[in-house]
DRENLOVEX-251349 format. One record per residue (C-alpha): residue number from 1; residue in three letters; z negated, y negated, x. Coordinates in steps of 0.1 Angstrom, whole numbers. Layout:
N
<node n="NUM" res="ALA" w="Z" v="Y" u="X"/>
...
//
This chain:
320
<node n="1" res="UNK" w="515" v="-577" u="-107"/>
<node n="2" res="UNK" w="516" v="-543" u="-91"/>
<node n="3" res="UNK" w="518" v="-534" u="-58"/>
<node n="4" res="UNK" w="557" v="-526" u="-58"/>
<node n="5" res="UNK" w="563" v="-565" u="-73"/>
<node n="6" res="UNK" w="545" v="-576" u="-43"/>
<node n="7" res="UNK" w="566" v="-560" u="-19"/>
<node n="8" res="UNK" w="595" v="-567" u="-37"/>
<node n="9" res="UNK" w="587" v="-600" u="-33"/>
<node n="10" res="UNK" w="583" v="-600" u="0"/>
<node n="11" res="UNK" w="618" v="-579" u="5"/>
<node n="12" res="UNK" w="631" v="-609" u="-16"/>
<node n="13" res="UNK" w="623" v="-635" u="9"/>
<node n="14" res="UNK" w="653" v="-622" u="30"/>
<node n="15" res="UNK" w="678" v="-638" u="6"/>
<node n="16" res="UNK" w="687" v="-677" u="-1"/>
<node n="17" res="UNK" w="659" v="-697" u="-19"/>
<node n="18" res="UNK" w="686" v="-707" u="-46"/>
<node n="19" res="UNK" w="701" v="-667" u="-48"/>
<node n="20" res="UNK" w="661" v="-663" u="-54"/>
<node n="21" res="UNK" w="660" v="-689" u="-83"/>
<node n="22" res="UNK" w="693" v="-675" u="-99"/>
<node n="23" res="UNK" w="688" v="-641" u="-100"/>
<node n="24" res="UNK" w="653" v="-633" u="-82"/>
<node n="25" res="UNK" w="637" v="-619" u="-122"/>
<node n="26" res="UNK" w="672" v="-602" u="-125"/>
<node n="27" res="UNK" w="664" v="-579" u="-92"/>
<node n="28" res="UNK" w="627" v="-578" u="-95"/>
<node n="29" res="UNK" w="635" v="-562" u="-133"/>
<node n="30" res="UNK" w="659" v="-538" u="-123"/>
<node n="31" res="UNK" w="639" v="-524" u="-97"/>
<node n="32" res="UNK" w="614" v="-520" u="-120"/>
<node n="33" res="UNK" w="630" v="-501" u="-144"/>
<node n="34" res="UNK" w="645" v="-476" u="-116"/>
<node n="35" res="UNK" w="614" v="-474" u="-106"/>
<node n="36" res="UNK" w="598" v="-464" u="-142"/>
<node n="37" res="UNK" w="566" v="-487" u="-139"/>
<node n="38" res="UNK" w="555" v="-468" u="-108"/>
<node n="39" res="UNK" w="532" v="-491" u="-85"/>
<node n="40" res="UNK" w="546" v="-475" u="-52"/>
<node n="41" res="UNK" w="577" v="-495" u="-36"/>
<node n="42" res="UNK" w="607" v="-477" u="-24"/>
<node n="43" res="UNK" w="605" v="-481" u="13"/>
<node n="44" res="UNK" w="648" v="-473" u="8"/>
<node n="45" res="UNK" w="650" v="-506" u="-21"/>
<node n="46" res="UNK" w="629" v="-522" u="-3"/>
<node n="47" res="UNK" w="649" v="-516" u="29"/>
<node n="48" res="UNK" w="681" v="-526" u="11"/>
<node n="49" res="UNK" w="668" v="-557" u="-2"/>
<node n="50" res="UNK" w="662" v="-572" u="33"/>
<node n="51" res="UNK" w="700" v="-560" u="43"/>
<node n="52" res="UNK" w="712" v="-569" u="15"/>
<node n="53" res="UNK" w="696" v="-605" u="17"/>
<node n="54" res="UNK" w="707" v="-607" u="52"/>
<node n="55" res="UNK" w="738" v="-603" u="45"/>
<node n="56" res="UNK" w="739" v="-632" u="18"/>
<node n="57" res="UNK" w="725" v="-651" u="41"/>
<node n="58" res="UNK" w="749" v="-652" u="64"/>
<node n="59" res="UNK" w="775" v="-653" u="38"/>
<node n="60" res="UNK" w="761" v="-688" u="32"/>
<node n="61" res="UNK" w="759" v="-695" u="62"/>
<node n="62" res="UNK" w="792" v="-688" u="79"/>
<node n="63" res="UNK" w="811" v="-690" u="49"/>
<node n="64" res="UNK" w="822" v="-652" u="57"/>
<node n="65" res="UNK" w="852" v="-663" u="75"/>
<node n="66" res="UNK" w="853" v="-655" u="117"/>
<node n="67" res="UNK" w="856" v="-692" u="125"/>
<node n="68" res="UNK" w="823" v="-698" u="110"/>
<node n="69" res="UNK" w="812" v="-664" u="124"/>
<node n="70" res="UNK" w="813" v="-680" u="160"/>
<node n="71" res="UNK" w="808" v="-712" u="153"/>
<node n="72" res="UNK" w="772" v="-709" u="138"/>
<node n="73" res="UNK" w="764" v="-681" u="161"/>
<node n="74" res="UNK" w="770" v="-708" u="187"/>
<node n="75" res="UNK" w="748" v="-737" u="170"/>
<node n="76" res="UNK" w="719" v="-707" u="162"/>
<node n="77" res="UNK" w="719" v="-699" u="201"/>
<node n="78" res="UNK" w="719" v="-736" u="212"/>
<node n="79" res="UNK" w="691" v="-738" u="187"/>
<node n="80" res="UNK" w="673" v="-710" u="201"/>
<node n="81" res="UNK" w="679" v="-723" u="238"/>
<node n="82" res="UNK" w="668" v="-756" u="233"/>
<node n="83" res="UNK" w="634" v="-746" u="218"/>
<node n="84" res="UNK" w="633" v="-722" u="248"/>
<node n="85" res="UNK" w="634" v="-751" u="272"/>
<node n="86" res="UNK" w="609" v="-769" u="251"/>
<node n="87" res="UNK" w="587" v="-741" u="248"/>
<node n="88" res="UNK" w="584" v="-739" u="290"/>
<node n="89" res="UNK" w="579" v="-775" u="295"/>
<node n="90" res="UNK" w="548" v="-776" u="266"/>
<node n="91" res="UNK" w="535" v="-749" u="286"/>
<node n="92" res="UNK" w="532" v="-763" u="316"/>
<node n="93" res="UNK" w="515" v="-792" u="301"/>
<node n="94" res="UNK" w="489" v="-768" u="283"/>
<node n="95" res="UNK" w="484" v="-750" u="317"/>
<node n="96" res="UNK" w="477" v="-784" u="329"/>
<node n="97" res="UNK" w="457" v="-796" u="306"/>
<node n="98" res="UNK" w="438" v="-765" u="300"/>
<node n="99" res="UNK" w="431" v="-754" u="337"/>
<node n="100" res="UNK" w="430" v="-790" u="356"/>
<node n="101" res="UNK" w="422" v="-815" u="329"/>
<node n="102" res="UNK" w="395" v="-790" u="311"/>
<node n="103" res="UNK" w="388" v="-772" u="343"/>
<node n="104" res="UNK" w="385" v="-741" u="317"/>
<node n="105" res="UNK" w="393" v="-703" u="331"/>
<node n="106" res="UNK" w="395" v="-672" u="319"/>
<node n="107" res="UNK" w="369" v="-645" u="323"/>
<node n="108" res="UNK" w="384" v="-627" u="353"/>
<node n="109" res="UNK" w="406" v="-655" u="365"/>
<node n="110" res="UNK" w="381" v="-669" u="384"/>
<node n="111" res="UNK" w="402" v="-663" u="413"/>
<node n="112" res="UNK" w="431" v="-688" u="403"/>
<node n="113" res="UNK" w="435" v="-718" u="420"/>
<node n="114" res="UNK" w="434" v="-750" u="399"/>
<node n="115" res="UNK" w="461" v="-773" u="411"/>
<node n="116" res="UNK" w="452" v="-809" u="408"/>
<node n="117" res="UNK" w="459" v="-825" u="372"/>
<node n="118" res="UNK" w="495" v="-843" u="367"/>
<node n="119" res="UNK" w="494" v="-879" u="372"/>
<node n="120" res="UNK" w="507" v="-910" u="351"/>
<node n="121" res="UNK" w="543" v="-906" u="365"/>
<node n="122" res="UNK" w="544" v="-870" u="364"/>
<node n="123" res="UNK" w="529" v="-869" u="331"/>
<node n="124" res="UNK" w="553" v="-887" u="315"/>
<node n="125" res="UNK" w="579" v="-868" u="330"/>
<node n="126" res="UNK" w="569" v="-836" u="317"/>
<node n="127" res="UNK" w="566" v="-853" u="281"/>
<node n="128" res="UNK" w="598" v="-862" u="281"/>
<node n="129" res="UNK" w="610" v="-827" u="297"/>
<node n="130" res="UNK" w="594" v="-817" u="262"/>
<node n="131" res="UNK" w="609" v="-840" u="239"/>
<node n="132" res="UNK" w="646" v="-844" u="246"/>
<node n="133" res="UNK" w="651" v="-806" u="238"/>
<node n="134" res="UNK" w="632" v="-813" u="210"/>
<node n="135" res="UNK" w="650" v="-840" u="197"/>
<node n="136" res="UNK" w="682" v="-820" u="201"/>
<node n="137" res="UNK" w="665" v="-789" u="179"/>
<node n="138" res="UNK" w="655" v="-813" u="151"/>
<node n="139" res="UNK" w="693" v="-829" u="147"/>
<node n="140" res="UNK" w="704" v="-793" u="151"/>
<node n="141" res="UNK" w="683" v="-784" u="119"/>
<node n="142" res="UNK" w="698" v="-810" u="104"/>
<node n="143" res="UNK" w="730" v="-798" u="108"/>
<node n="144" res="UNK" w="740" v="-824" u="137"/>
<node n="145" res="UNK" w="761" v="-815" u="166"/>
<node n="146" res="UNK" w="768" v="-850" u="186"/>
<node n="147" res="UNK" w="729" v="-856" u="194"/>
<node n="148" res="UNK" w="718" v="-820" u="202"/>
<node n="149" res="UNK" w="751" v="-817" u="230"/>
<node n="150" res="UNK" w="738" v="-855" u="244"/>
<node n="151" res="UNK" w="702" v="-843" u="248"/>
<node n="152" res="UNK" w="716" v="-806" u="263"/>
<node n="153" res="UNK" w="739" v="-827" u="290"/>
<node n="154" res="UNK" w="710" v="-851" u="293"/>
<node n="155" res="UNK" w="679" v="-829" u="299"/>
<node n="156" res="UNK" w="706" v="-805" u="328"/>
<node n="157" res="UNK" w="716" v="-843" u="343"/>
<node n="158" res="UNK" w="679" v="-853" u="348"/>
<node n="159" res="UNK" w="667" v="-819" u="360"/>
<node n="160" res="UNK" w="693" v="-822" u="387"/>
<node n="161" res="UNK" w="687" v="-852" u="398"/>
<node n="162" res="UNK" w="652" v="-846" u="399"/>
<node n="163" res="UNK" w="638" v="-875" u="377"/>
<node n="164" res="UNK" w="627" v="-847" u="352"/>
<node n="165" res="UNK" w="613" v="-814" u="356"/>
<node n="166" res="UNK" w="613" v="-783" u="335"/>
<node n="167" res="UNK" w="591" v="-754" u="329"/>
<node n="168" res="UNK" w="616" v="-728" u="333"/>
<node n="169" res="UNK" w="608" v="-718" u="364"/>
<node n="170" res="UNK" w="579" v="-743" u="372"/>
<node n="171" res="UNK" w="557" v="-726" u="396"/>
<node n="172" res="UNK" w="576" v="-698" u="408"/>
<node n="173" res="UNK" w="603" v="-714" u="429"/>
<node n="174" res="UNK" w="571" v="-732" u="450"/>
<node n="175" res="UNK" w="561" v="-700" u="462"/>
<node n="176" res="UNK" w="591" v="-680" u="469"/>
<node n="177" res="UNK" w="596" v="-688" u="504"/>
<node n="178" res="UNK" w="634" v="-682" u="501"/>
<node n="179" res="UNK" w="658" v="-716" u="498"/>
<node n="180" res="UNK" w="686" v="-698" u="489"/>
<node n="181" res="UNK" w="667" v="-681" u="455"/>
<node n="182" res="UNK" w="647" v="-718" u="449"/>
<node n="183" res="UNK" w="684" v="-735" u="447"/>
<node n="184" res="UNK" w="694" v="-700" u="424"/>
<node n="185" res="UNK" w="663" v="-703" u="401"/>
<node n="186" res="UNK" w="671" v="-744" u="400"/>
<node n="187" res="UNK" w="711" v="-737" u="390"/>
<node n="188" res="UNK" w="702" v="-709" u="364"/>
<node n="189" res="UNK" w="672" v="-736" u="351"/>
<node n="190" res="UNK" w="703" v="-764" u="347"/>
<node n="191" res="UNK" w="724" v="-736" u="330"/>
<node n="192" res="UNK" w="703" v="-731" u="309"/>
<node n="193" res="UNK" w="696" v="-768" u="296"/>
<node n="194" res="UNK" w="732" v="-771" u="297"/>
<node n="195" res="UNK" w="743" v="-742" u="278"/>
<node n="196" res="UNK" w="737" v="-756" u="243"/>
<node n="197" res="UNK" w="760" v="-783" u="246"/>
<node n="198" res="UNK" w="788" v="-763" u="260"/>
<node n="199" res="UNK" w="777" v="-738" u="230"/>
<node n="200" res="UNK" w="779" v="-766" u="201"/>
<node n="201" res="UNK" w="815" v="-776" u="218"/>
<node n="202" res="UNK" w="825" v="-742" u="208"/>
<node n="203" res="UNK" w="812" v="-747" u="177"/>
<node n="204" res="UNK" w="825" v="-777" u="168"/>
<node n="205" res="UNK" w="859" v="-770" u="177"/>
<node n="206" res="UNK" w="855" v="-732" u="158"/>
<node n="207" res="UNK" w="839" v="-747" u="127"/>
<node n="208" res="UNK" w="855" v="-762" u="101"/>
<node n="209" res="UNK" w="832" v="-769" u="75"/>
<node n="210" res="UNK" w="798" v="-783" u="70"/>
<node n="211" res="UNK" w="774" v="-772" u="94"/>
<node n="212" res="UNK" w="743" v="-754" u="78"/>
<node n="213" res="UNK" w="711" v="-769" u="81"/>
<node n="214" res="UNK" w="675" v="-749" u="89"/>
<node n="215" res="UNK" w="637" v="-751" u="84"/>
<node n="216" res="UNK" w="619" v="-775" u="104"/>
<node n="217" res="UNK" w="594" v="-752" u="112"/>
<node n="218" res="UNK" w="615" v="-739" u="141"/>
<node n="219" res="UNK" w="604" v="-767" u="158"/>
<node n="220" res="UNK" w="569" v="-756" u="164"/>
<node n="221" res="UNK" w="580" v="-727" u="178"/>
<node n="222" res="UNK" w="574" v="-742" u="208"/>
<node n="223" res="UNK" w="545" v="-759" u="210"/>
<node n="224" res="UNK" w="528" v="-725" u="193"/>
<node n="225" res="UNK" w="543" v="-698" u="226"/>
<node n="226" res="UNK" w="534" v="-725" u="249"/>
<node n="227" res="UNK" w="497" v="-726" u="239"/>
<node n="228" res="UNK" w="497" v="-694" u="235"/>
<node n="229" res="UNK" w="506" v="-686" u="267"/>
<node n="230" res="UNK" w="481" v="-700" u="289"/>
<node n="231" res="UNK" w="463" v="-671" u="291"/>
<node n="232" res="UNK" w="469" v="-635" u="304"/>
<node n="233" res="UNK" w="454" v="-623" u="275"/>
<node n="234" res="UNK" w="470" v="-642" u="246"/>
<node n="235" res="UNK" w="501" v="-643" u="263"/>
<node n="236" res="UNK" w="497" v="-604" u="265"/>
<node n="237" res="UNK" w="493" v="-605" u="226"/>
<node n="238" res="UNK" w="518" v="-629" u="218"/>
<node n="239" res="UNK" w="546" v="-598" u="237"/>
<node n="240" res="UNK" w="545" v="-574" u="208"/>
<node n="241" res="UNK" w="551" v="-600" u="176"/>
<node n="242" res="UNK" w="582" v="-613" u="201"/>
<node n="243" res="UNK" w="590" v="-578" u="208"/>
<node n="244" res="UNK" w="594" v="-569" u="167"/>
<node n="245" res="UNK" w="609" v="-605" u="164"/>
<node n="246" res="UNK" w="638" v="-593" u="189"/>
<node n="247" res="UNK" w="644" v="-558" u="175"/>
<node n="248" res="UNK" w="647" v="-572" u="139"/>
<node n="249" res="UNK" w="672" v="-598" u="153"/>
<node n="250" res="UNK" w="692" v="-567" u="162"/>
<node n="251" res="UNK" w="692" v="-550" u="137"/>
<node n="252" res="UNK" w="701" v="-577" u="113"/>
<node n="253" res="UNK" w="729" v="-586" u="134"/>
<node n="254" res="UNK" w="750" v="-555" u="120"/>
<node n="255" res="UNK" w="744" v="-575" u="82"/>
<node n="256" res="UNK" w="753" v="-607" u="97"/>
<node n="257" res="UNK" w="777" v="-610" u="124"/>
<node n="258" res="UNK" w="766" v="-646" u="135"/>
<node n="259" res="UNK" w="732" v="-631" u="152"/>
<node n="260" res="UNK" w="749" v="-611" u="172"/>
<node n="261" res="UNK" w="771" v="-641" u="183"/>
<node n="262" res="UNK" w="737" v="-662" u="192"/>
<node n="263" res="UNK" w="722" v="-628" u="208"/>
<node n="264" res="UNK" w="750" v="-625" u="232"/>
<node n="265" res="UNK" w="749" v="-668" u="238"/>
<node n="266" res="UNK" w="716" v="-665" u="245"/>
<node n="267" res="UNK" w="710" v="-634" u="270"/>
<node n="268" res="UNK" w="742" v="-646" u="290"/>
<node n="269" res="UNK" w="727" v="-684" u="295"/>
<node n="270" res="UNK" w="693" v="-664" u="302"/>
<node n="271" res="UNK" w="705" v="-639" u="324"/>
<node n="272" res="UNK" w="716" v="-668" u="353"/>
<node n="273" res="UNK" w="673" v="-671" u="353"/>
<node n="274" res="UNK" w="668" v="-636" u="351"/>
<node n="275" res="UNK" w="689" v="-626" u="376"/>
<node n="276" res="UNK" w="679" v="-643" u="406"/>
<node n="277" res="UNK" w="642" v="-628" u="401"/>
<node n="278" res="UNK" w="655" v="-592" u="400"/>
<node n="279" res="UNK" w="675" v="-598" u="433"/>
<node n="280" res="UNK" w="651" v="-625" u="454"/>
<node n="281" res="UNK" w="618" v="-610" u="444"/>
<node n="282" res="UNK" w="621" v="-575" u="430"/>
<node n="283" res="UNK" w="592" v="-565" u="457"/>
<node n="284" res="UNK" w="567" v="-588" u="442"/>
<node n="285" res="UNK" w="579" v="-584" u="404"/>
<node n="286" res="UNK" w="590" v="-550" u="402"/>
<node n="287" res="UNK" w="589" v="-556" u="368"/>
<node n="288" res="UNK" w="622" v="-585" u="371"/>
<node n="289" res="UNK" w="650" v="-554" u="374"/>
<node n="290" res="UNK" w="642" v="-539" u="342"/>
<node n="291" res="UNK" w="642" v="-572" u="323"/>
<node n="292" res="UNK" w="674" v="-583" u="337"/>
<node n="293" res="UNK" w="688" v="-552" u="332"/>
<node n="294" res="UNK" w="674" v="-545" u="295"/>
<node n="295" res="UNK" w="689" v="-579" u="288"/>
<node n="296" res="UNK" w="722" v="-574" u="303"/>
<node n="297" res="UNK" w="725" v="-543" u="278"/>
<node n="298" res="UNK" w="714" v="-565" u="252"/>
<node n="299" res="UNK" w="742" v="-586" u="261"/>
<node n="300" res="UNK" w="767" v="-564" u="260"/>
<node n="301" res="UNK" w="757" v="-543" u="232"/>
<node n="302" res="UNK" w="754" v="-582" u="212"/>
<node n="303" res="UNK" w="791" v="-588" u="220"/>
<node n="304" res="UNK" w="805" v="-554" u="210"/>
<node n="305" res="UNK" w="781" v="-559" u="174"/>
<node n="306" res="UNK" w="801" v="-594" u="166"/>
<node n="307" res="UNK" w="834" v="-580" u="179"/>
<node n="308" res="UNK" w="828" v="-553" u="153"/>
<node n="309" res="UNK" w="814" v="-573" u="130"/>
<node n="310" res="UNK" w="844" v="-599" u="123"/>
<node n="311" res="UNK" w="862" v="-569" u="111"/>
<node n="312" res="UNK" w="838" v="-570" u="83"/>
<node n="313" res="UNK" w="845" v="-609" u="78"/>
<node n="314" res="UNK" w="868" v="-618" u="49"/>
<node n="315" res="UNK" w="890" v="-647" u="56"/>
<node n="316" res="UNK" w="886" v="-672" u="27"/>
<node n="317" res="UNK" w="862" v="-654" u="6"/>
<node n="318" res="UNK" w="842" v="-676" u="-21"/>
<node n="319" res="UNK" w="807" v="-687" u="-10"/>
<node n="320" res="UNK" w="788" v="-668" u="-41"/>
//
C-alpha cells in the first residue's frame, strides 16, 4: 500500500461506513489511476474526499430535505449540550478526587487551596449531576427523543431547586462577590441543562422521519475533557485539538447544513454562561469579552451558514 492509499483512506473515513463498503475500491481505484501510480496524495483529492463525504453524510442524515436540516441540527446540538453539562460535572469530581481525596498538586500550584473532600451526600449528588446528562446522550445516540428531553427538564428542575449541582459554573459563582451575577451565572447554568429538551421539541415537531443514530463513543467525551482538565497544563494542551475540532465543524458546516444548525443551537444556549462573565467580571478575566464576543460571531455567522445552506437542500431527494 503506498503512501497516497493510506491517505486516501483516511480522506475515506469522512463518508458512511456502508458508502465505504459499496463503493470504497471504486474511489480508491480511480484515484489511483488519475494519479498514474504516484505515491504522493493530492492534497486537492484528498481535500475533496472529506467534502465530498461530508456531504453524504449529512445526506443520510437529514435526508437532504430542510425539515430534517433543522431537525437533526437540533438533536446534534442537544447532543453536544448534554455531554457539555456532563463533561463539567465529571470535572468537578476529578478536581475533587484528584486535589482533596489524593491531596496531589501540580508543580507550581502549590499555592492552591485544597478545599475539603465532598462528602457522602454531596458525593452522590455530583454523580448523579454526571449521570442524568449522560443518560440523555446515550438514548440520543440511539436515536431517542422522549428520554433525552426528561433528563434535560430533569437535570434544569434539580439544579434549581438545589438538590443537584452542576459543574458549569462550580467554583466561580462562590467567589464573585456580586448576587446579582451569582443568580446570572445560576439562570445561564439552568439554560443551559434545559436547552436540549426545548431543542429536541423542535426536532421532534420538524422531523418526520427516523431519527439517525450515532457512535457511542461520544459518550466518553466527557469523562476524557474532564480528566483532562484538572490541570493547568493538560488543560492548556487539551485547547489546541478543541480549537481544530471547532474550526473543522465550521468548515464542514458549508457541506452539511445541519452543523451549522447545531453550531448556532449551541453558542446561543452557551452564550447565557458566557455572557454574564464578560459583563460581571471582565476586570478579573479580561480574557471573558473576547470569548463572548468570538462566540457571538460564531453564532451569527452559524445562522447565516444554515439559512444559506437550505437553499442547497432538495426537497424529497432519494437517500443514495
Amino acid at each position: 500500500m503506498t503512501a497516497a492509499e493510506r491517505v486516501y483512506r483516511v480522506a475515506l473515513r469522512a463518508y458512511p461506513p456502508e458508502y465505504r463498503r459499496e463503493r470504497g475500491a471504486e474511489i480508491l481505484t480511480t484515484l489511483d489511476e488519475m494519479g498514474g501510480g504516484s505515491s504522493r496524495p493530492s492534497v486537492r483529492q484528498v481535500m475533496a474526499l472529506a467534502t465530498s463525504g461530508v456531504r453524504e453524510r449529512g445526506v443520510r442524515t437529514t435526508g437532504a430535505t430542510r425539515a430534517g436540516i433543522w431537525a437533526e441540527g437540533c438533536r446534534l446540538a442537544a447532543l453536544v449540550l448534554l455531554l457539555l453539562a456532563a463533561a463539567a460535572s465529571v470535572y468537578g469530581l476529578a478536581l475533587n478526587t484528584w486535589y482533596s481525596r489524593l491531596r496531589i498538586v501540580w508543580p507550581g500550584a502549590e499555592h492552591i487551596t485544597r478545599a475539603p473532600a465532598l462528602g457522602g451526600a454531596a458525593l452522590a449528588r455530583s454523580i448523579i449531576a454526571v449521570l442524568i446528562p449522560v443518560v440523555g446522550a446515550w438514548a440520543l445516540c440511539r436515536g431517542r427523543s422522549a428520554l433525552p428531553m426528561a433528563c434535560s427538564i430533569l437535570a434544569a428542575g434539580l439544579f434549581l431547586s438545589g438538590q443537584v449541582g452542576s459543574g458549569l459554573v462550580a467554583g466561580q459563582s462562590w467567589q464573585v462577590g456580586q448576587e446579582w451575577l451569582a443568580n446570572a451565572y445560576k439562570l445561564g447554568d439552568a439554560l443551559v441543562l434545559a436547552a436540549p429538551a426545548a431543542l429536541l421539541c423542535v426536532g421532534i415537531r420538524g422531523g418526520r422521519r427516523e431519527a439517525a443514530r450515532r457512535s457511542l463513543l461520544w459518550l466518553a467525551a466527557p469523562f476524557v475533557l474532564g480528566v483532562l482538565s484538572i490541570s493547568f497544563y493538560t488543560s492548556s494542551i487539551t485547547f489546541w485539538p478543541l480549537g481544530v475540532l471547532v474550526i473543522a465543524w465550521f468548515l464542514a458546516a458549508r457541506s452539511s447544513p445541519h452543523l451549522a444548525v447545531a453550531a448556532f443551537a449551541v453558542l446561543a444556549a452557551t452564550l447565557a454562561y458566557v455572557v454574564p462573565t464578560a459583563i460581571g467580571a471582565a476586570m478579573a478575566y479580561e480574557y471573558a469579552i473576547a470569548v463572548a464576543t468570538g462566540a457571538a460571531v460564531l453564532a451569527i455567522a452559524s445562522l447565516a451558514a444554515a439559512l444559506a445552506g437550505e437553499s442547497d437542500a432538495e426537497l424529497d431527494r432519494p437517500v443514495v
